[in-house]
N, CA, C and O of each residue as an XYZ file, in Angstrom:
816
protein
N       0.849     -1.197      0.000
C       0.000      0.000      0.000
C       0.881      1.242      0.000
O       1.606      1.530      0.952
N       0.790      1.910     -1.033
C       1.130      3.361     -1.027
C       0.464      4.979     -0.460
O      -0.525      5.548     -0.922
N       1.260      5.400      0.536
C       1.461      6.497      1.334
C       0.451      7.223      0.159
O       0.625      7.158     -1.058
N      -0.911      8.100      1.039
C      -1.410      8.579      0.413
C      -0.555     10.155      0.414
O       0.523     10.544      0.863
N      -1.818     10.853     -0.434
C      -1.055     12.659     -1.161
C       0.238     12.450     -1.215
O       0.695     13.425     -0.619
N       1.266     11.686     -1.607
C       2.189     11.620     -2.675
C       3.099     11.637     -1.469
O       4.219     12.144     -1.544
N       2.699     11.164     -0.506
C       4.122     11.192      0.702
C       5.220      9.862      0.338
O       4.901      9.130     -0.599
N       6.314      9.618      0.986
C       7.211      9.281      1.307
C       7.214      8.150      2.624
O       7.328      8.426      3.818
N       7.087      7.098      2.138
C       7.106      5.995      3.487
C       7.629      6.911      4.294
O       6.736      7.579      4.813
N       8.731      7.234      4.628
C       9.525      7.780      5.599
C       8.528      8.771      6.394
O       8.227      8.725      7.587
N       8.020      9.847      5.222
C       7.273     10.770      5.429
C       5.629     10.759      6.414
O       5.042     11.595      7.100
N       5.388      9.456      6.042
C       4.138      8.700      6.551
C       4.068      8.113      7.903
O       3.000      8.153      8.514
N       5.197      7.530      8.459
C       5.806      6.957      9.150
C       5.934      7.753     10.379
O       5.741      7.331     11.519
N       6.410      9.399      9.911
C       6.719     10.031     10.846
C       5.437     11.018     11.314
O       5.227     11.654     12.347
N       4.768     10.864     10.213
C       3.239     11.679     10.701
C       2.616     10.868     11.453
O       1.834     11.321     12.289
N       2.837      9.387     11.316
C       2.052      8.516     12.337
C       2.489      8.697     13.638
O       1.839      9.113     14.597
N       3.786      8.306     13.581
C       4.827      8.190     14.913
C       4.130      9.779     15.591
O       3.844      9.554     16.767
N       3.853     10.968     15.288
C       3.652     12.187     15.332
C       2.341     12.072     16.225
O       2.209     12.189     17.443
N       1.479     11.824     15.295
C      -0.009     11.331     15.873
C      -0.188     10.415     17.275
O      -0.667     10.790     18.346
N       0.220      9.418     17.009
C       0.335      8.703     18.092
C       0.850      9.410     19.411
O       0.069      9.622     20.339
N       2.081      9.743     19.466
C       2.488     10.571     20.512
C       2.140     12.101     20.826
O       2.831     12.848     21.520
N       0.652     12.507     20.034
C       0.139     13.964     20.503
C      -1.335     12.794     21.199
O      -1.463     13.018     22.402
N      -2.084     11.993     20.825
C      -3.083     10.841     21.985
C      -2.585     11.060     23.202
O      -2.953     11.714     24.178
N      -1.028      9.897     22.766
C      -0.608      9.249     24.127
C      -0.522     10.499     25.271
O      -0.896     10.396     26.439
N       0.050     11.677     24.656
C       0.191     12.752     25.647
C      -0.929     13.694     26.407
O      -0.965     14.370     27.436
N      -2.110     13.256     24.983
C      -3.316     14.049     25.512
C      -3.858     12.722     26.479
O      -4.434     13.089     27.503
N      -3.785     11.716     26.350
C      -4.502     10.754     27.137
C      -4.122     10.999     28.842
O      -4.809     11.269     29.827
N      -2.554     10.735     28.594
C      -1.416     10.939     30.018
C      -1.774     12.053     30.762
O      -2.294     11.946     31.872
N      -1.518     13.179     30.196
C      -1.913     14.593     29.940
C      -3.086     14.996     30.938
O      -3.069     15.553     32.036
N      -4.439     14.344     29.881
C      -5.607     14.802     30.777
C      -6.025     13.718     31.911
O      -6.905     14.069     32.697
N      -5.557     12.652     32.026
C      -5.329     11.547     33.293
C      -4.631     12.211     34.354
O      -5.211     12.108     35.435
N      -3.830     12.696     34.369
C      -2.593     13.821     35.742
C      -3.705     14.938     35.584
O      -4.226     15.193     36.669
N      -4.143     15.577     34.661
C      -5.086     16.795     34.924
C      -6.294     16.350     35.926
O      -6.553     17.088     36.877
N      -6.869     15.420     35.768
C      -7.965     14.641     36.420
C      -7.506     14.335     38.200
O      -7.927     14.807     39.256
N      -6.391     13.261     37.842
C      -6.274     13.481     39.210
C      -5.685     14.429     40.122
O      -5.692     14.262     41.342
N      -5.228     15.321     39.599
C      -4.523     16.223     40.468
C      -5.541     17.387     40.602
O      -5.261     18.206     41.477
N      -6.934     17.653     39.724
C      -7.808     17.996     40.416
C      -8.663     17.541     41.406
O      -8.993     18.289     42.326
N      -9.087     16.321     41.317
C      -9.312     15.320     42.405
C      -8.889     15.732     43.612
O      -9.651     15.813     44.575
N      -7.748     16.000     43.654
C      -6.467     15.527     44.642
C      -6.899     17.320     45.627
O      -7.182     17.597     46.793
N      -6.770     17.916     44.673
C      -7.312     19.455     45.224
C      -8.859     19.644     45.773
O      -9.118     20.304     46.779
N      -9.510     19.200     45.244
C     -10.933     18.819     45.921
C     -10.606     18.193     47.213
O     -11.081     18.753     48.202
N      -9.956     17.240     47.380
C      -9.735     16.143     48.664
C      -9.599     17.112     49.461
O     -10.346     17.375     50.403
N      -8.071     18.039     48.929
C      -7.143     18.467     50.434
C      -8.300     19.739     50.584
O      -8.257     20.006     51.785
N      -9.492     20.811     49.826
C     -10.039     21.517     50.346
C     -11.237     21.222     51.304
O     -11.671     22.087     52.064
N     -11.764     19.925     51.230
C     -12.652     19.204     51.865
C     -12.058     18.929     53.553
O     -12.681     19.011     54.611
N     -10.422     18.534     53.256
C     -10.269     18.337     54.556
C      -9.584     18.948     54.833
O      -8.855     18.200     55.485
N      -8.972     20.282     54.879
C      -8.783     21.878     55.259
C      -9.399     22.730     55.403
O      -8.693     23.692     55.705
N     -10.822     23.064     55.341
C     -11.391     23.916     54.971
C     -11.887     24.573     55.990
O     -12.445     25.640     55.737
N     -11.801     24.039     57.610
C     -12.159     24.682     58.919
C     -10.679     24.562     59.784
O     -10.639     24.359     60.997
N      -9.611     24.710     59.010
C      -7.986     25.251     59.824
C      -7.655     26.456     59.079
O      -8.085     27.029     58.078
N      -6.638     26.647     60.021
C      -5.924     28.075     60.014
C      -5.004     28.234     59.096
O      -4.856     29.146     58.283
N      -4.141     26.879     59.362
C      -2.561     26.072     58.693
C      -3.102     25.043     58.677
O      -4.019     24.703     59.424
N      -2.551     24.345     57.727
C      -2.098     22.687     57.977
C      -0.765     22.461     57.261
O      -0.094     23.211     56.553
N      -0.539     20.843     57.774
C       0.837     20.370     57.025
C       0.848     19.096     56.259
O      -0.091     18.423     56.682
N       1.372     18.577     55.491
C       0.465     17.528     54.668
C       1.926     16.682     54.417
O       2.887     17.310     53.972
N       2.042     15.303     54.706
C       2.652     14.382     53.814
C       3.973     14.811     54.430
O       4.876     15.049     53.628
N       4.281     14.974     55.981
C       4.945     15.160     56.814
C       5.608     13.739     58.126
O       4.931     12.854     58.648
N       7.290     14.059     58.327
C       7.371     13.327     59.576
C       7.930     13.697     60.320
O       9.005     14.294     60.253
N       6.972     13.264     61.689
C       7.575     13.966     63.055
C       8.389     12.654     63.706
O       8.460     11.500     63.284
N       8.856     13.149     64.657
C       9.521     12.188     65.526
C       8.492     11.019     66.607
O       7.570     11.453     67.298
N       8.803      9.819     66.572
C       7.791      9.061     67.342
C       8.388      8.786     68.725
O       7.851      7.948     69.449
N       9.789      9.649     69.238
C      10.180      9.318     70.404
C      10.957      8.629     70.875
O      11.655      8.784     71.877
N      10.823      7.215     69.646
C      11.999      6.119     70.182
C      13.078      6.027     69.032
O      13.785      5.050     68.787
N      13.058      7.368     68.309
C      14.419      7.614     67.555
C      14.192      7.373     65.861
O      15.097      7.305     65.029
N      12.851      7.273     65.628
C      12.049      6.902     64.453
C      11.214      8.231     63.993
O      11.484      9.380     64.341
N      10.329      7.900     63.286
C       9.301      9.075     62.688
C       7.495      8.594     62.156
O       7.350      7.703     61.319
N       6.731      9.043     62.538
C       5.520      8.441     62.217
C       4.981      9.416     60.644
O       4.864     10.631     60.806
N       4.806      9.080     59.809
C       4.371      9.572     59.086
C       2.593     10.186     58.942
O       1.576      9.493     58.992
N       2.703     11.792     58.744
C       1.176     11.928     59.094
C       0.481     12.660     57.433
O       0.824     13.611     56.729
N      -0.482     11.756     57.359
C      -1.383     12.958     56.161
C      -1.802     14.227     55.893
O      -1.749     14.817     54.814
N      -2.188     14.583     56.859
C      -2.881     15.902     57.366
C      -2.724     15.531     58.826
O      -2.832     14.535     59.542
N      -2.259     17.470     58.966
C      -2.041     17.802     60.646
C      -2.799     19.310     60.323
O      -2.476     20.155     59.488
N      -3.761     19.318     61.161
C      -4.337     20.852     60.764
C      -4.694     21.773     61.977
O      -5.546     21.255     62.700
N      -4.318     22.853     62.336
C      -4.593     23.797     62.994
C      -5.845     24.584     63.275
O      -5.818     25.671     62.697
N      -7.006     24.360     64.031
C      -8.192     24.226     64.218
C      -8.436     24.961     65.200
O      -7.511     25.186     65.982
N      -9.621     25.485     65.416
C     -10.387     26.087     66.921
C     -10.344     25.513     67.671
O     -10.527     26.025     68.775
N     -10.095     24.184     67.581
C     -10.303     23.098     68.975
C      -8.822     22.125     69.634
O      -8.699     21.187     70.421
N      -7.603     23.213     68.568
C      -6.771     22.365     68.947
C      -5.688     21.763     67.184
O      -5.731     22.393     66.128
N      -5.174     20.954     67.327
C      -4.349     20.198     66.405
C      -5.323     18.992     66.266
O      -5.959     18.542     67.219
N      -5.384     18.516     65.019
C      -6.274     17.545     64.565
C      -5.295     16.629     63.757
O      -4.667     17.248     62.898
N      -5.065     15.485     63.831
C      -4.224     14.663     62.836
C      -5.190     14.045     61.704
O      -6.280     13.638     62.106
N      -5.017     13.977     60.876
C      -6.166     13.179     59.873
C      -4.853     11.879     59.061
O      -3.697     12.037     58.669
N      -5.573     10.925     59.093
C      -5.265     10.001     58.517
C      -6.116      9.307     57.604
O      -6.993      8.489     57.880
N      -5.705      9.788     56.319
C      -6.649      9.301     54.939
C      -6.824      7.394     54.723
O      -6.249      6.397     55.159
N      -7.623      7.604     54.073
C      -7.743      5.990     54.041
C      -8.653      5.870     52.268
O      -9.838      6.162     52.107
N      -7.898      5.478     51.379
C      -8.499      5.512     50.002
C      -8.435      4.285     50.161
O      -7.392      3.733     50.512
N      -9.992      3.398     49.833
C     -10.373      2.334     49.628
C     -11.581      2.333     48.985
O     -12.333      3.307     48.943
N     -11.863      0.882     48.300
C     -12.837      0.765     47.593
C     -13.926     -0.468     48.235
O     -13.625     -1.661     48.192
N     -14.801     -0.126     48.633
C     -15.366     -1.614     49.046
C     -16.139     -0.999     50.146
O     -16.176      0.176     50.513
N     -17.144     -2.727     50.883
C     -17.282     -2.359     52.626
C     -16.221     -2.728     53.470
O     -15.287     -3.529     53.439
N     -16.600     -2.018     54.109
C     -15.386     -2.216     55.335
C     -16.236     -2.546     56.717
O     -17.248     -1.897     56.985
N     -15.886     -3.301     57.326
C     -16.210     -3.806     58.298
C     -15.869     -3.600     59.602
O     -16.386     -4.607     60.085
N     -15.310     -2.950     60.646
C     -14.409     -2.945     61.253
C     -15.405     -2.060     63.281
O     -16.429     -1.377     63.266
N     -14.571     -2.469     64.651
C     -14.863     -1.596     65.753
C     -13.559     -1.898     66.369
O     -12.586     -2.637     66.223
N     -13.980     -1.042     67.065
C     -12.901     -0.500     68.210
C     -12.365     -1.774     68.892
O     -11.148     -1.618     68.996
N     -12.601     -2.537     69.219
C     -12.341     -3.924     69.936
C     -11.985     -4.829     68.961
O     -11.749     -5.968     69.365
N     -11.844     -4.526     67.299
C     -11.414     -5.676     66.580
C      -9.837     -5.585     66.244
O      -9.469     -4.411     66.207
N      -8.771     -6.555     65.979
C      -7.705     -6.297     65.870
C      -7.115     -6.166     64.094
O      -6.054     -5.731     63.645
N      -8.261     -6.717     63.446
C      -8.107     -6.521     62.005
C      -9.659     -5.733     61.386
O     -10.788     -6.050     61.758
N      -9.358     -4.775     60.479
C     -11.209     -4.676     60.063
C     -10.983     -5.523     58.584
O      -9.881     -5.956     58.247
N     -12.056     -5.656     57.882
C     -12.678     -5.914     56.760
C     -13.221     -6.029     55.683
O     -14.427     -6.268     55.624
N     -12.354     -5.865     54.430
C     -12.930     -4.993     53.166
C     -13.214     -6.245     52.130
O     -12.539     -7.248     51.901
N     -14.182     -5.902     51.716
C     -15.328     -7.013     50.592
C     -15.336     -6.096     49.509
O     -15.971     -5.057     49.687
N     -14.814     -6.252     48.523
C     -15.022     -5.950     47.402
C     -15.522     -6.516     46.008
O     -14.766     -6.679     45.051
N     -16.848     -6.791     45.998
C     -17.175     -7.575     45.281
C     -17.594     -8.766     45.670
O     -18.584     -9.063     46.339
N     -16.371     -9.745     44.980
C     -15.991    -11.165     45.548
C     -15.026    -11.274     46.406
O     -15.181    -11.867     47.474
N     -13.574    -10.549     45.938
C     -13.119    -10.303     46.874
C     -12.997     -9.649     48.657
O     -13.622     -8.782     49.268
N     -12.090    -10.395     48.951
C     -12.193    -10.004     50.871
C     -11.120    -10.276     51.348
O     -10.606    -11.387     51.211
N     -10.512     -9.176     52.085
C      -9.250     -8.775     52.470
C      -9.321     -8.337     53.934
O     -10.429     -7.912     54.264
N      -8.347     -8.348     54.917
C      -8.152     -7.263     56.003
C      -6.978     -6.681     56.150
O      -5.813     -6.914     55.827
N      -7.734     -5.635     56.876
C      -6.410     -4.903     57.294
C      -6.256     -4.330     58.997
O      -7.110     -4.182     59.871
N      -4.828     -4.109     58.989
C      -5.066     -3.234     60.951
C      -5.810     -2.076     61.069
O      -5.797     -0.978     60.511
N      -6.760     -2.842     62.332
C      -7.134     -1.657     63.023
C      -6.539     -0.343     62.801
O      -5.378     -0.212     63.191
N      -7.147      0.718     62.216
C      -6.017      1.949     62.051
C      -6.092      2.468     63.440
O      -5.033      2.919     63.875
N      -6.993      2.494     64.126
C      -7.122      3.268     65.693
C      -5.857      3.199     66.292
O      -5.332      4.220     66.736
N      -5.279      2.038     66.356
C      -4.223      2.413     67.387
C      -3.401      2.770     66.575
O      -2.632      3.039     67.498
N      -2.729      3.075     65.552
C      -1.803      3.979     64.917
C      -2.013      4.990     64.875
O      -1.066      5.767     64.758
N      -3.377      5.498     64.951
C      -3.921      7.246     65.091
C      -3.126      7.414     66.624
O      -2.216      8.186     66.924
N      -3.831      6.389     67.464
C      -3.420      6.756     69.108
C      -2.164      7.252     68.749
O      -1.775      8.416     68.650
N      -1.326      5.697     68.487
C       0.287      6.644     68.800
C       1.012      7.781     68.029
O       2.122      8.271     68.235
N       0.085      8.065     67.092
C       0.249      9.221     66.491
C      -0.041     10.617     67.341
O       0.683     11.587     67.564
N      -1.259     10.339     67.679
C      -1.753     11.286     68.582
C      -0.359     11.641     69.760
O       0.355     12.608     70.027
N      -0.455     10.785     70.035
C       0.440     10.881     71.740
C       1.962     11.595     71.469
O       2.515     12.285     72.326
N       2.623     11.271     69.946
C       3.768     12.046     69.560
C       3.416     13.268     69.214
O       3.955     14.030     70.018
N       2.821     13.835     68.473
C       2.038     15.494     68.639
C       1.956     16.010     69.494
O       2.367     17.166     69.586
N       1.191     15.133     70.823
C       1.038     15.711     71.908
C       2.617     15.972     72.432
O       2.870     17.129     72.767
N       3.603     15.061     72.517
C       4.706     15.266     73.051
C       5.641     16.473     72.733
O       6.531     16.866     73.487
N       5.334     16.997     71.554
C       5.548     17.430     70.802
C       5.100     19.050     70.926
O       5.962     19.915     71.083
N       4.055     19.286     70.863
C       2.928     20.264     71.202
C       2.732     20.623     72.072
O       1.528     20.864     72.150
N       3.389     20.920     73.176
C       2.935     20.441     74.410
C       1.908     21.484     74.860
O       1.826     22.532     74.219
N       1.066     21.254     75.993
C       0.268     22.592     76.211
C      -0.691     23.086     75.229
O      -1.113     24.239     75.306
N      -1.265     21.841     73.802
C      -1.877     22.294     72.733
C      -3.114     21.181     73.054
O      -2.566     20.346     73.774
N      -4.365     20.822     72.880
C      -4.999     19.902     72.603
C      -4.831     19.005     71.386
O      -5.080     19.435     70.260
N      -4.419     17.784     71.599
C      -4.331     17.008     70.096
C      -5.686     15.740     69.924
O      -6.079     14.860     70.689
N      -5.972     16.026     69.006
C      -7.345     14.466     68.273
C      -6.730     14.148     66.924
O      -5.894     14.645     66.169
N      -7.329     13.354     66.958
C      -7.453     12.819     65.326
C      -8.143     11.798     64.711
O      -8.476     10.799     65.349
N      -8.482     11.984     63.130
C      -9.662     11.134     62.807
C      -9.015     10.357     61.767
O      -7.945     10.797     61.347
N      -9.595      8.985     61.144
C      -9.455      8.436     60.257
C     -10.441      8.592     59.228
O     -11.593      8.199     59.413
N     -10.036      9.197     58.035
C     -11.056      9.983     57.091
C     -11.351      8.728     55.975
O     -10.376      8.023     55.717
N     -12.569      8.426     55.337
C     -12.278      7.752     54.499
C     -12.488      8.243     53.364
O     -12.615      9.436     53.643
N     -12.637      8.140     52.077
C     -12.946      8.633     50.875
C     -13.990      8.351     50.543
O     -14.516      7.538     51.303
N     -14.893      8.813     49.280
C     -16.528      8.209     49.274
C     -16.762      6.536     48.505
O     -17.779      5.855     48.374
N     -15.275      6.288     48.091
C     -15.547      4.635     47.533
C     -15.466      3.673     49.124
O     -15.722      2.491     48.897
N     -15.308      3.821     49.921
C     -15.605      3.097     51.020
C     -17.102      3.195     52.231
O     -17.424      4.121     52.975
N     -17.574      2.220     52.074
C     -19.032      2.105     52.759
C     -18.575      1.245     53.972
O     -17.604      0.512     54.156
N     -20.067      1.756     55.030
C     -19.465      1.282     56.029
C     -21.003      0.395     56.635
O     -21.495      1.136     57.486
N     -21.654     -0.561     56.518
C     -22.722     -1.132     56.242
C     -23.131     -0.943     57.947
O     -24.169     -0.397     58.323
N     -22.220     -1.440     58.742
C     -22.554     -1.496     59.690
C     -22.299      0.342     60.980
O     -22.393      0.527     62.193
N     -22.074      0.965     60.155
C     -21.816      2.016     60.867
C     -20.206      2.421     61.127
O     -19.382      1.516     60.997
N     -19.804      3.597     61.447
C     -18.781      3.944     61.593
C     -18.185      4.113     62.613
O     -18.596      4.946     63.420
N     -16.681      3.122     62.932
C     -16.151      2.991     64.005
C     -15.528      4.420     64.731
O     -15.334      5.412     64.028
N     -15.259      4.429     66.076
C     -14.777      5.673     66.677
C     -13.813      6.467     65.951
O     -12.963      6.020     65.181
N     -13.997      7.616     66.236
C     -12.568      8.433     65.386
C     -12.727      8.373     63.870
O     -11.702      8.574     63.217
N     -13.419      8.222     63.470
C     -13.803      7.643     62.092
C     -14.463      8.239     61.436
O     -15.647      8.380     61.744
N     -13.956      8.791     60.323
C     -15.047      9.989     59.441
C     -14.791      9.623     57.612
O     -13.780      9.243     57.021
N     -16.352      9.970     57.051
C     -16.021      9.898     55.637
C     -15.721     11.382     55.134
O     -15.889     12.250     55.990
N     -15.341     11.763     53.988
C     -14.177     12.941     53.709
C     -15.234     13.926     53.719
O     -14.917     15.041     54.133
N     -16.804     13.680     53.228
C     -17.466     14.572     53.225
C     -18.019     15.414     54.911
O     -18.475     16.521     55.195
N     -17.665     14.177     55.690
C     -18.254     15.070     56.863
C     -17.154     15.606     57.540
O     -17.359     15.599     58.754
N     -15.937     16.121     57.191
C     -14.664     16.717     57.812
C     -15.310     18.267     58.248
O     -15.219     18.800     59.354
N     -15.913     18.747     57.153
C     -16.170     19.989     57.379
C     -17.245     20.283     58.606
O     -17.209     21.212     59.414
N     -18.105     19.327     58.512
C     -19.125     19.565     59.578
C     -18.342     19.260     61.047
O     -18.721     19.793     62.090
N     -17.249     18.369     60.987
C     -16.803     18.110     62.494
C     -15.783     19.137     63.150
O     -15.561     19.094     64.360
N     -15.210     20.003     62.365
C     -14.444     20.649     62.396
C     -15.048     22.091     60.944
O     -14.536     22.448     59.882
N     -15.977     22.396     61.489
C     -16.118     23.775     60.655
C     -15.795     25.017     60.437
O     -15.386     25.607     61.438
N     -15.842     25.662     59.395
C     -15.348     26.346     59.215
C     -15.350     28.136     59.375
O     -16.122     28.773     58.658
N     -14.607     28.726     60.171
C     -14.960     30.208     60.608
C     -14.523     31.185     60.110
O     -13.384     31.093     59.652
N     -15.029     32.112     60.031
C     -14.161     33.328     59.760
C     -13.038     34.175     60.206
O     -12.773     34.484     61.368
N     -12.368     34.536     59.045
C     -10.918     34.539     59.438
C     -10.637     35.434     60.585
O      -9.563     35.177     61.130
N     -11.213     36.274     61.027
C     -11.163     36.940     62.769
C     -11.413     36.190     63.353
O     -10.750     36.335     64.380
N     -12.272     34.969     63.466
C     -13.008     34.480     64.754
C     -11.928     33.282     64.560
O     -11.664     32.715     65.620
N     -11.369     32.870     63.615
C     -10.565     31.578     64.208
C      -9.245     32.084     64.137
O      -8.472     31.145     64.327
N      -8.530     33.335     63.916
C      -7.826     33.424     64.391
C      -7.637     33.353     66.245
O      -7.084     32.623     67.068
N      -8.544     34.707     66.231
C      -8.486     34.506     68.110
C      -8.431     33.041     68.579
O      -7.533     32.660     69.330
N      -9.470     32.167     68.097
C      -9.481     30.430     68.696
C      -7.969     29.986     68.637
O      -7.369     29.439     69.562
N      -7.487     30.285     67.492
C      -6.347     29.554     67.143
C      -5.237     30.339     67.930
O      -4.644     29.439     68.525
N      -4.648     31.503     68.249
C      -4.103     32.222     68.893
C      -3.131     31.208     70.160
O      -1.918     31.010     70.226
N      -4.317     30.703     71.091
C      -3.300     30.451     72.144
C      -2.821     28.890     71.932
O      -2.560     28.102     72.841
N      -2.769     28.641     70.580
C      -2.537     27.049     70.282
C      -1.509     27.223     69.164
O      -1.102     26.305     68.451
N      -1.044     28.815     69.072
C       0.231     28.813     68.204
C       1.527     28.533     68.476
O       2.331     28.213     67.601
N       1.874     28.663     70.009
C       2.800     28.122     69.985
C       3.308     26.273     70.025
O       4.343     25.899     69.474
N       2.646     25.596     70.549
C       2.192     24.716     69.852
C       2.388     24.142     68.743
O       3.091     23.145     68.577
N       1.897     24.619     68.075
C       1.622     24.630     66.490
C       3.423     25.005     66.185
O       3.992     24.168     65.483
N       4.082     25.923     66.569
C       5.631     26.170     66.207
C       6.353     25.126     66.316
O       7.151     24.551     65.576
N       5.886     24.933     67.536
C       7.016     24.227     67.763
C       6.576     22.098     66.975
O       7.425     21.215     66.850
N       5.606     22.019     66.758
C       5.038     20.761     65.656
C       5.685     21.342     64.279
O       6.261     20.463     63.638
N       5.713     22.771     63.630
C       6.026     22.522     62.164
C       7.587     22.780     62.336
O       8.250     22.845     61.301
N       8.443     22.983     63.980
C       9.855     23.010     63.399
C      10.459     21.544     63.542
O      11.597     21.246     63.179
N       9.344     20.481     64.245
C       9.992     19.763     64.320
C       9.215     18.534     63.397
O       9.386     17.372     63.767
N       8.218     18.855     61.990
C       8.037     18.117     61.355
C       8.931     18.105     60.286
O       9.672     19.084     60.365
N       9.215     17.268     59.132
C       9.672     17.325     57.886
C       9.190     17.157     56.837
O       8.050     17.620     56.882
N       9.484     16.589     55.510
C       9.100     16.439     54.244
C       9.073     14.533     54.545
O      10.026     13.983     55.099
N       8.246     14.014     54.229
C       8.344     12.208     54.043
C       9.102     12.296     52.789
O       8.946     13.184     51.951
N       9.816     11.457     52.720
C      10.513     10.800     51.600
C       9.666      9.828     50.526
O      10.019      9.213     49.520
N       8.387      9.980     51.212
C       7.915      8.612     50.260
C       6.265      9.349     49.560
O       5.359      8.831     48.908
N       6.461     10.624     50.038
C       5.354     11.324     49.413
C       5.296     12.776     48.982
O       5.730     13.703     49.667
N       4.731     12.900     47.806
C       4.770     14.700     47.507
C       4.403     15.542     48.804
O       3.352     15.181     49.335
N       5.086     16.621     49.427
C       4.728     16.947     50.433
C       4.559     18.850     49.888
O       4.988     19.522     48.950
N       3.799     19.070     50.956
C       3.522     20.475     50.393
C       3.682     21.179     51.523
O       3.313     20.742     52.613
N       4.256     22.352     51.361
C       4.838     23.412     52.597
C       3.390     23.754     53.415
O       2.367     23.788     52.731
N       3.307     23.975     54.692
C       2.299     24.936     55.784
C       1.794     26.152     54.228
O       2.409     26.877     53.447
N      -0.005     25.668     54.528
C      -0.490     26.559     53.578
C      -1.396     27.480     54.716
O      -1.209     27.381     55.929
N      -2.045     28.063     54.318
C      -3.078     29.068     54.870
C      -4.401     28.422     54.133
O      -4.419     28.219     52.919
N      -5.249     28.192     54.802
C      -6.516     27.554     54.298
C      -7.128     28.857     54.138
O      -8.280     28.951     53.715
């Protein structure tokens, strides 16, 4: 078969090769555009009632190690740790179980209790913070259902805002005020994780 409008195998060859790699790039392209808007939806959902937060950070756990945290956010009520949880499925899981439970489909898997990794998360913040109030929740995303209800500490991404809402910028400053120092002394002694894009203390 001959190269149509009077081209040049060569010539043909390279308009294809051409074509192909303006797809592949629009495909790639608008796939990273997609999720990295995604990704901005997430972090405004679960920022959107702090002052600061710090994201994709590690602090020290005390015994010469580092706990890695998702979100640490600066709040009216204190320092809040959030620990994301992207899953797809039900999940099964309480406070008294040592593994919970994800069914996906056909498939069925477990995993650890996240509670007590929040705890000892919690308790290094606090060490950390001292003189600050510290909590924290395990957030999930909206592909995870929870049939039987939702275990302690335990939130889906949409209700972040209602548990921690959001004020105006006079009124949560004053809240936030006597929980800044605190707060200093957590972002001089957090870092960047090595194992995740991390993004500097923003201003929500």
């Amino acid at each position: 078969m001959n190269p149509p409008f009077g081209l040049t195998q060569i010539q043909f060859a390279l308009i294809v090769v051409g074509l192909l790699a303006v797809a592949f790039a629009g495909f790639f392209g608008g796939r990273a555009w997609m999720l990295s808007r995604r990704d901005k939806r997430r972090v405004a959902r679960i920022t959107s009632g702090a002052a600061e937060f710090l994201r994709n950070v590690l602090v020290p756990d005390g015994n010469g190690g580092d706990y890695h945290l998702d979100f640490v956010l600066l709040t009216s009520r204190g320092v809040v740790i959030i620990d994301m949880r992207d899953i797809d499925g039900n999940v099964f899981g309480g406070d008294q179980m040592t593994d919970w439970t994800l069914i996906e489909g056909a498939r069925r898997s477990t995993f650890i209790n996240p509670q007590s990794g929040l705890y000892d998360r919690i308790a290094s913040v606090k060490a950390i913070a001292v003189d600050t109030p510290v909590e924290g929740r395990i957030v999930f995303t909206k592909r995870a259902k929870f049939p039987k209800g939702l275990p302690r500490f335990t939130l889906m991404i949409d209700s972040v805002a209602q548990e921690f809402p959001k004020l105006g910028a006079a009124e949560l400053e004053i809240a936030v005020s006597k929980y800044r120092p605190g707060w200093t002394l957590l972002k001089e002694a957090a870092k960047p994780s090595p194992h995740f894009g991390s993004s500097p203390v923003a201003v929500a």
